[in-house]
matplotlib code that plots the C-alpha trace (Angstrom):
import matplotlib.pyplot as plt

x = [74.3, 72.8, 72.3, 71.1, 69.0, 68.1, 66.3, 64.9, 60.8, 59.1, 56.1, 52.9, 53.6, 57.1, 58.9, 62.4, 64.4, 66.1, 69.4, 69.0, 68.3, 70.7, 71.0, 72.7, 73.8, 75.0, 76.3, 77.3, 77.7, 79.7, 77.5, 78.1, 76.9, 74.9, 73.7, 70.9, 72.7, 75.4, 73.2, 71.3, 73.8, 73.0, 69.5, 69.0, 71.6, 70.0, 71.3, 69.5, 66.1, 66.2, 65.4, 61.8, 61.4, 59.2, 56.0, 55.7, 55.3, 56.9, 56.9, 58.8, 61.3, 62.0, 62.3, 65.3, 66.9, 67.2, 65.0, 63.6, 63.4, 60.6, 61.6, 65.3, 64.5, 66.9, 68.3, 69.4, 71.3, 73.6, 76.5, 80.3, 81.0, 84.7, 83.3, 80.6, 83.2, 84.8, 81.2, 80.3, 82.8, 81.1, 79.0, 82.2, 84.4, 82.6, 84.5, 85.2, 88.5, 88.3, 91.1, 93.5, 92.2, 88.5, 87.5, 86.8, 84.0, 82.3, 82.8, 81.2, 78.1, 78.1, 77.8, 74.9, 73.2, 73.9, 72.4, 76.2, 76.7, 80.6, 80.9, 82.3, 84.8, 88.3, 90.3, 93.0, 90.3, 88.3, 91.4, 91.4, 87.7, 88.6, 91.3, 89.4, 86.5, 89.3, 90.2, 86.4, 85.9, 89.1, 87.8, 84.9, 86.3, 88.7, 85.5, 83.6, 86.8, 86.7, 82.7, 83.0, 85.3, 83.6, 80.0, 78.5, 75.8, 73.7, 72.6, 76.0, 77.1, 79.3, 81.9, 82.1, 82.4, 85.7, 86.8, 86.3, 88.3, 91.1, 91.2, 91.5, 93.8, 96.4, 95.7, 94.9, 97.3, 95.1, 92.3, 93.1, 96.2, 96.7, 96.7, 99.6, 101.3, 100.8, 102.1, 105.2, 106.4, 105.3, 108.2, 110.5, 110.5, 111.1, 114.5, 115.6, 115.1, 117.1, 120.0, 119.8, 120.3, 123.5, 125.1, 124.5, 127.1, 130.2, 132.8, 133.4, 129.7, 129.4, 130.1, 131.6, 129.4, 130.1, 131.2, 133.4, 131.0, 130.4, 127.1, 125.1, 125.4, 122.4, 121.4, 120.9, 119.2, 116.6, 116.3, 115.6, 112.7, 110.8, 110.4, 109.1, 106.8, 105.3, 105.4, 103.6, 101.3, 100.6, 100.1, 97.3, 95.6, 95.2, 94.5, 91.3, 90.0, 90.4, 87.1, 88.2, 90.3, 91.2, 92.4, 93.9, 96.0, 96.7, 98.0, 101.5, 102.6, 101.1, 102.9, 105.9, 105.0, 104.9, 108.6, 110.0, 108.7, 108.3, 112.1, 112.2, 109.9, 111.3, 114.6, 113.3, 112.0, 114.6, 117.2, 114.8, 113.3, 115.5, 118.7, 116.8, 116.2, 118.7, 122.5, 123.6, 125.5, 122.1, 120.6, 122.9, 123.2, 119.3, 118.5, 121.4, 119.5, 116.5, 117.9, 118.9, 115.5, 115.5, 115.7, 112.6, 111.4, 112.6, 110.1, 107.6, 108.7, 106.9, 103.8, 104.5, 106.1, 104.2, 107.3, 108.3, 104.6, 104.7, 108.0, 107.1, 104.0, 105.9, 108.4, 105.4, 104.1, 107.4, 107.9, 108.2, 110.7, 112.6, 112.2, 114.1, 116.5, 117.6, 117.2, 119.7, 122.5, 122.1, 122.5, 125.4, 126.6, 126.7, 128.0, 130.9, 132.3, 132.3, 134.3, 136.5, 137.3, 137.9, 140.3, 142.4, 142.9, 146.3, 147.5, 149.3, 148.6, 144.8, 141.9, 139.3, 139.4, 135.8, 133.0, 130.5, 133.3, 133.7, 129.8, 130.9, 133.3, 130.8, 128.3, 130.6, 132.4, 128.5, 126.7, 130.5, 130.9, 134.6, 135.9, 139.1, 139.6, 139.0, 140.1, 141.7, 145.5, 145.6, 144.7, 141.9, 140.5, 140.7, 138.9, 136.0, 136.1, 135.6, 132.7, 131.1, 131.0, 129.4, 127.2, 126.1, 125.7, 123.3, 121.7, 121.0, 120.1, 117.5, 114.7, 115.4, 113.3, 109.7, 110.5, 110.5, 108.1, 105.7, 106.7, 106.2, 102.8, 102.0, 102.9, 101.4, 97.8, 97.6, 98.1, 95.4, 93.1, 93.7, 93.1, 89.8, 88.8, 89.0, 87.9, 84.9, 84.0, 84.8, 81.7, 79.5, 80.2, 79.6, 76.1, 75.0, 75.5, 72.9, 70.4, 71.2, 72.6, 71.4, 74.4, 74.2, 76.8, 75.6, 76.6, 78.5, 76.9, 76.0, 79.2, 82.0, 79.7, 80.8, 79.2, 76.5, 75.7, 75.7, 72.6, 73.3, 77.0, 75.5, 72.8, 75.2, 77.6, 75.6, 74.4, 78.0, 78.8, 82.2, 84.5, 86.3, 83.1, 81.6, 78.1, 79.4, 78.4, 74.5, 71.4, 70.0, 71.2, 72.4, 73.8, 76.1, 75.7, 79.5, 82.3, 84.6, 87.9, 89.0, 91.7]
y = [115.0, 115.5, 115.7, 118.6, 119.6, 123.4, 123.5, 126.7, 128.0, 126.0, 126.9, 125.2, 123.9, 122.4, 124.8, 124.5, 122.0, 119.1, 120.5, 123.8, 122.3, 123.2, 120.5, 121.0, 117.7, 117.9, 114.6, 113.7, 117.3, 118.1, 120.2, 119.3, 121.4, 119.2, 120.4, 118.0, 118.0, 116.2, 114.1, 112.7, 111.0, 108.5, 108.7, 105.6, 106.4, 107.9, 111.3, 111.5, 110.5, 113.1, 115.8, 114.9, 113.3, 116.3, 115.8, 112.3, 113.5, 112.7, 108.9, 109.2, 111.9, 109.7, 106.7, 108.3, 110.2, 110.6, 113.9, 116.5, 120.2, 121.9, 125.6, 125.1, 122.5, 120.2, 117.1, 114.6, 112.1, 109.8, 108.9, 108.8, 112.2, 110.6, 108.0, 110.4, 113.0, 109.5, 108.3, 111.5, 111.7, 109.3, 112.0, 114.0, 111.3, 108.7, 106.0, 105.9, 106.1, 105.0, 107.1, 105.3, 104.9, 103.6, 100.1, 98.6, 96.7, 99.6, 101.5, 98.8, 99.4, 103.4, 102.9, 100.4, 102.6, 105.5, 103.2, 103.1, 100.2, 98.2, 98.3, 102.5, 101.4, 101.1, 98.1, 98.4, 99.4, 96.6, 94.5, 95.5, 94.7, 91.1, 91.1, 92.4, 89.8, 87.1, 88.3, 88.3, 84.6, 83.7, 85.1, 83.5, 80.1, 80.5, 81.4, 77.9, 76.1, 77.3, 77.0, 73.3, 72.7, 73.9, 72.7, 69.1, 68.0, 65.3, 63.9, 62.3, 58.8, 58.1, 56.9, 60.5, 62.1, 60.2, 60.7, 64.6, 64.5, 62.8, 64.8, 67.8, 66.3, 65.6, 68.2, 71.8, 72.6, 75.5, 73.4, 71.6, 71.1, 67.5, 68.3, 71.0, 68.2, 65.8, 69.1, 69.6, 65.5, 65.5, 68.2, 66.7, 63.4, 65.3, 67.3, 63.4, 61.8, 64.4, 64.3, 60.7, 60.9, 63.1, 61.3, 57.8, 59.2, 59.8, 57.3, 57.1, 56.4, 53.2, 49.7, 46.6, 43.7, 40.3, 41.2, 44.0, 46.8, 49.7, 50.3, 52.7, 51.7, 49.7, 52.2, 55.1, 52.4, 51.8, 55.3, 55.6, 52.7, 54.3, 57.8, 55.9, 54.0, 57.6, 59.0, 56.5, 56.0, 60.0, 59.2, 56.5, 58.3, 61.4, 59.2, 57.8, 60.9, 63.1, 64.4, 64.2, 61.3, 62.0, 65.4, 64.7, 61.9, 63.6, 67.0, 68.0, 67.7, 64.5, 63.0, 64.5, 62.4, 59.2, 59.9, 60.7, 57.2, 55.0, 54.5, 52.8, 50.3, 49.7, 49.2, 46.5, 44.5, 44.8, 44.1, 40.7, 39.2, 41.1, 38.9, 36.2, 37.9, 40.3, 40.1, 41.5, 44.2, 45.8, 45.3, 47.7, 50.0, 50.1, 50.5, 53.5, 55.2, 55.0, 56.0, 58.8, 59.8, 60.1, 64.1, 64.7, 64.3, 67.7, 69.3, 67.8, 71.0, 73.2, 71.2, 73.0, 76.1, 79.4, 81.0, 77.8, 77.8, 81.7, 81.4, 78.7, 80.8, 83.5, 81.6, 80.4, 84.0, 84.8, 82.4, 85.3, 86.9, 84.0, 83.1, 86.4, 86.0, 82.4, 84.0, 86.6, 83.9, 81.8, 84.6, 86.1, 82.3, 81.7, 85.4, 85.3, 81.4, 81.9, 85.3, 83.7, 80.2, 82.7, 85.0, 81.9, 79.7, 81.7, 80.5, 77.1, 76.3, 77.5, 75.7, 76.3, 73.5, 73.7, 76.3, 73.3, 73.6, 77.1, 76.9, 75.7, 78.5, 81.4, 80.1, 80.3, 83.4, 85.0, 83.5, 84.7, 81.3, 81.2, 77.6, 78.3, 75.2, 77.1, 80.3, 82.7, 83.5, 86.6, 90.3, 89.6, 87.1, 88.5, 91.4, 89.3, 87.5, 91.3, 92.0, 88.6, 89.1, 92.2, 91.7, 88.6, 90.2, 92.7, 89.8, 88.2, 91.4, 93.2, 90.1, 90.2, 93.0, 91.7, 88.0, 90.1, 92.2, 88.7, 87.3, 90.5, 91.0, 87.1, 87.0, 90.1, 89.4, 86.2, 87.5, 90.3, 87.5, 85.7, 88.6, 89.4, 85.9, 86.1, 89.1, 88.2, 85.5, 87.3, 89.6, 86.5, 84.9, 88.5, 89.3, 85.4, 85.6, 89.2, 86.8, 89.0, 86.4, 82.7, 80.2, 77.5, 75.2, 76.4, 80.0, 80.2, 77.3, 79.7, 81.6, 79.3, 77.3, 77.6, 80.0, 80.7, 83.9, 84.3, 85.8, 83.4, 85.0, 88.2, 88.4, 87.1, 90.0, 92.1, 92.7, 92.3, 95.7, 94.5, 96.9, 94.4, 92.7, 94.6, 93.6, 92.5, 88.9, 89.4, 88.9, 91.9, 95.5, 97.0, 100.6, 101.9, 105.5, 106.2, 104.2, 102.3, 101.0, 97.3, 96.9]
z = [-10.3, -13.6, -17.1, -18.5, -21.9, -23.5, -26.2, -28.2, -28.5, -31.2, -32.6, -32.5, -36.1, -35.0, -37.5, -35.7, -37.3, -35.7, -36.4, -35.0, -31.4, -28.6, -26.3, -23.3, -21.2, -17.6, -16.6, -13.0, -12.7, -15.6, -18.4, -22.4, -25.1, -28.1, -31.5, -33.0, -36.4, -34.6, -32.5, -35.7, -36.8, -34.8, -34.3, -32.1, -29.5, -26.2, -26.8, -29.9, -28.4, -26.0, -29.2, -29.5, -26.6, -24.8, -27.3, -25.6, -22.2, -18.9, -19.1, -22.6, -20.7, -17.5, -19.7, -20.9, -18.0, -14.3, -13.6, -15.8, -14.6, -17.2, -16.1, -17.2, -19.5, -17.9, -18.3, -15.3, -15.5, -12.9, -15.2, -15.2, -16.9, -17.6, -19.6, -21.3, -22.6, -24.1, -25.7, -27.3, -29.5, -31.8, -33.0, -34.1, -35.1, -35.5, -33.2, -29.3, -27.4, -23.9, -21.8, -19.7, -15.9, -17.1, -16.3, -19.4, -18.1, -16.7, -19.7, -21.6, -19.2, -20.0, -24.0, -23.0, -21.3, -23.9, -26.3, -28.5, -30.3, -29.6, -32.9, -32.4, -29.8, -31.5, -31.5, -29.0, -26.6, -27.2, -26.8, -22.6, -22.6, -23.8, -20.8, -18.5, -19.7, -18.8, -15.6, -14.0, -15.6, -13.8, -10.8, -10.7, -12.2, -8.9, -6.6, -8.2, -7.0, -3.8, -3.3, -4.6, -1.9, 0.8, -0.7, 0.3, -1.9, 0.1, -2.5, -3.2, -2.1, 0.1, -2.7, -4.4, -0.9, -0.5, -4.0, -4.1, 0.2, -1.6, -4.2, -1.9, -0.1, -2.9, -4.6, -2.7, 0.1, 0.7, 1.6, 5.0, 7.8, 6.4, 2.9, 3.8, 5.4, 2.0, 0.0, 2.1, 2.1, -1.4, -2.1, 0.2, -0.8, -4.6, -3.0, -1.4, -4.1, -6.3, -3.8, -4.1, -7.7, -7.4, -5.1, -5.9, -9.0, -6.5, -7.0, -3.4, -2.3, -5.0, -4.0, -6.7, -7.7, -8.0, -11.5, -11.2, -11.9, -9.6, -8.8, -6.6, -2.6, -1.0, 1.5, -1.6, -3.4, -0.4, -0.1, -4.0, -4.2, -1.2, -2.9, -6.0, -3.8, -2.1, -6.0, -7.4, -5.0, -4.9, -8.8, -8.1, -5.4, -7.7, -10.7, -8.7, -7.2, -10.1, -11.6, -15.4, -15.9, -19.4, -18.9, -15.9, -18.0, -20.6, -18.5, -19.1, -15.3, -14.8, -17.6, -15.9, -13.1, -15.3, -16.6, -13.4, -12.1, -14.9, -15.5, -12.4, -13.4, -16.5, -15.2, -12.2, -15.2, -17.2, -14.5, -13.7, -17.2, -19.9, -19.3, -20.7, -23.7, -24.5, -23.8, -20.0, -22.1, -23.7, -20.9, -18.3, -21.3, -21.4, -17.6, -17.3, -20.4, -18.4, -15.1, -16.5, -17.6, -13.6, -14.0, -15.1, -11.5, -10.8, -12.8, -10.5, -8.1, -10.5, -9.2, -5.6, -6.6, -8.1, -9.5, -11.5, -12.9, -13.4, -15.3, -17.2, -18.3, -19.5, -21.5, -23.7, -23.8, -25.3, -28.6, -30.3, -28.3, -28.1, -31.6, -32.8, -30.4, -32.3, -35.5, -34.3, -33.0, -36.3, -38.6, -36.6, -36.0, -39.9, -41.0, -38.0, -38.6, -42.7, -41.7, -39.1, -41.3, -44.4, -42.3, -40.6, -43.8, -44.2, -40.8, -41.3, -37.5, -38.0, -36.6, -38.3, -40.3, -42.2, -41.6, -40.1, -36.9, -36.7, -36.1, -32.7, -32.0, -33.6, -31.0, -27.5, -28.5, -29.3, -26.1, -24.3, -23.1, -24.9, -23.9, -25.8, -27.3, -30.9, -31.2, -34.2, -34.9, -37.3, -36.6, -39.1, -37.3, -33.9, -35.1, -36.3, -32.8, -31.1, -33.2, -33.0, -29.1, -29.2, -31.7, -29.8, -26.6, -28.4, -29.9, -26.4, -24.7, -27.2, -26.0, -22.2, -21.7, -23.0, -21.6, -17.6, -18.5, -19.5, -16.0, -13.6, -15.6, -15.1, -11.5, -10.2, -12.2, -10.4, -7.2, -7.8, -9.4, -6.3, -4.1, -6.1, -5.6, -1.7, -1.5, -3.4, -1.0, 2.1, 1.3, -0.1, 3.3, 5.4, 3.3, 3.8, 7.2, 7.7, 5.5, 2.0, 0.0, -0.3, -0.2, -2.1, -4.1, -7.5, -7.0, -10.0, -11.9, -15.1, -14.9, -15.6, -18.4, -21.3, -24.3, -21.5, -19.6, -15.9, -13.8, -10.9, -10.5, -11.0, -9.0, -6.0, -6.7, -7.2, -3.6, -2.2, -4.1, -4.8, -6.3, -8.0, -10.3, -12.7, -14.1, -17.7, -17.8, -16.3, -18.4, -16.8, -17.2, -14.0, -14.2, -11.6, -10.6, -10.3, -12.4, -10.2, -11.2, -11.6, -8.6]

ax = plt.figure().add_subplot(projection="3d")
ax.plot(x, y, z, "-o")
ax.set_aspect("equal")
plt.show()
């Protein structure tokens, strides 16, 4: 494969102009026509250097190509010719498209090495070099995770060696049999505990005090105080081993955690000291508003379930989705109850009595809920009912479509992130083992820094060949001699 360039007799006095130079570029096999008027345009680009490159001799030549053939005049050179047909346009246009199927990354590497500044590339194409930018730092942040867990540093005391096993332990199923085990009573003791909960509400299940009032049977409440006890000492555990403290206080599922067993708390010492203080009234009143704060131990599920996570991801991917849907419903809600409480005011049974409560019947008969309890009595009215409905289920449906799309997007890039990540370890593990790679805990010390660059991760990757890492991030400029896609 090569790149290939003509160009026409000069004489000794170097009459031929620039401009009238043929140049004719065959690139991984794939031969591209060039006129130096074009070319010069960009004078500094590699393309453009190859014009006078012959009075400089063969070291100036092969500093710029692959191989040389002097009886052709002939170019060489090892490059995508996908990617080249893309980058030469600069010197008709004046910007660069990349085409769909090229790895961002690796085209990235290509206008490198054809000396084109990113500045050319056009926006929306620069855009899936930022993603794809995103995707290989979460690959590799994923790969540090994995190598801190496997690495022991000696050099640690025997303190930190127990706070990082706990950690693992409470925190990465993945990571061990018994932390699987912890994972799966963790998530059971969440389903008892909201069982518990439902059923403790059952007339038939609650027993009388001494003072007439029903409250929750003994056995539920036994049942109840020991999954607090395993939450809260999951809580304490993970508080203790965690490496970051603050963040892991301050994190939104940990302070899930804290609601879902701080009401219990609250309540014991309300139930004990508050009748001192406070009338036995405000005080039952006070410990059922904070037993029903109870619920928010279900969201500790999301903790132990990907899809939860993933769909919780997309829904803050999709404000803006979501925030047209509401401004939909309230401007059909406010058009369709002034309309309906208009239209009904000349039924004497009507009831619609102000537009403030047909709100509530504009926004059941939009969402199709309909309860019934308000509905219209003239022809006029029922007509605005019929287009209320389907203007609402328009409304409802026009957002659905980006809201899945965020979630099937979301789900599947993690499980080709994770994928990647494995993958990427399965070859560090296979060269380390033939003596090609050098193991050690700071593999990816450079990469996941922040505003730094990353040799270390590169040079690693770099002799696995991995299809899935591309040499964006390295200090050093690598060039592949085929461009291989991003799985």
């Amino acid at each position: 494969m090569a790149g290939e360039s003509r160009f026409p007799d000069v004489d000794s006095n170097g009459s031929e102009k620039n401009e009238d130079i043929e140049v004719i570029v065959n690139v991984g096999g794939v031969r591209q026509v060039l006129y130096g008027e074009n070319l010069n345009r960009y004078p500094a680009t590699r393309l453009a250097q190859l014009i006078n490159c012959l009075s400089g001799g063969y070291d100036t030549i092969f500093s710029l190509c692959d191989d040389y053939d002097p009886g052709k005049r002939e170019f060489y050179f090892d490059r995508d010719p996908d990617a080249f047909k893309c980058i030469i346009d600069i010197y008709y246009f004046g910007e660069i498209h990349m085409k769909k199927g090229i790895c961002p990354i690796c085209f990235k590497n290509e206008m490198e090495f054809w000396k084109v500044d990113l500045k050319f590339l056009d926006d929306c194409c620069k855009t899936h070099l930022s993603e794809k930018k995103e995707e290989l730092e979460e690959i590799a942040r994923r790969v540090q995770l994995i190598l801190d867990d496997l690495g022991v540093d000696a050099s640690e005391n025997r303190w930190k060696r127990c706070q990082k096993y706990i950690w693992k332990l409470m925190e990465k199923p993945e990571s061990s049999y018994s932390a699987r085990v912890i994972a799966v009573l963790s998530f059971l003791f969440i389903l008892i505990s909201s069982v518990v909960m439902c059923l403790g509400t059952i007339p038939e299940l609650q027993i009388v005090d001494s003072e007439g009032n029903h409250v929750e049977h003994p056995t539920l409440d036994n049942i109840e105080t020991a999954c607090i006890g395993w939450f809260t000492l999951e809580y304490v555990l993970r508080l203790i081993s965690s490496p970051n403290k603050l963040y892991f206080v301050i994190s939104f599922m940990n302070i899930i955690d804290v609601f879902a067993i701080l009401p219990f708390y609250v309540s014991l010492i309300l139930t004990h000291l508050g009748a001192g203080m406070m009338e036995l009234t405000n005080v039952q009143q006070a410990v059922q508003a904070l037993r029903i704060m109870r619920i928010a131990r279900i969201f500790k599920l999301a903790r132990h379930s990907t899809g939860l996570q993933t769909l919780t991801y997309a829904l803050k991917r999709s404000f803006k989705e979501l925030g047209l849907l509401l401004m939909y419903l309230a401007v059909g809600i406010f058009v369709f109850s002034a309309l309906g409480y208009t239209m009904e005011q000349s039924h004497p049974e009507t009831l619609f009595k102000s537009i403030p409560q047909s709100f509530w019947w504009a926004i059941i008969t939009m969402t199709t809920v309909g309860y019934g309890d308000i509905y219209p009595k003239t022809t006029l009215g029922k007509l605005n009912a019929a287009t209320s409905f389907l203007c609402g289920v328009i409304a409802i449906a026009l957002p659905i479509h980006p809201i899945i799309n965020n979630f099937v997007r979301y789900y599947n890039k993690q499980r080709v992130l994770e994928t990647a990540a494995k993958h990427e370890l399965e070859l560090m593990e296979l060269y380390s083992g033939e003596g090609k790679v050098g193991g050690s805990k700071n593999e990816l010390e450079d990469l996941v820094g922040e505003g730094k660059e990353y040799p270390s991760w590169s040079r690693q990757l770099k002799v696995s060949h991995s299809d899935t890492f591309i040499h964006l991030l390295s200090d050093e400029k690598y060039y592949r001699t085929r461009l291989q896609s991003c799985k």
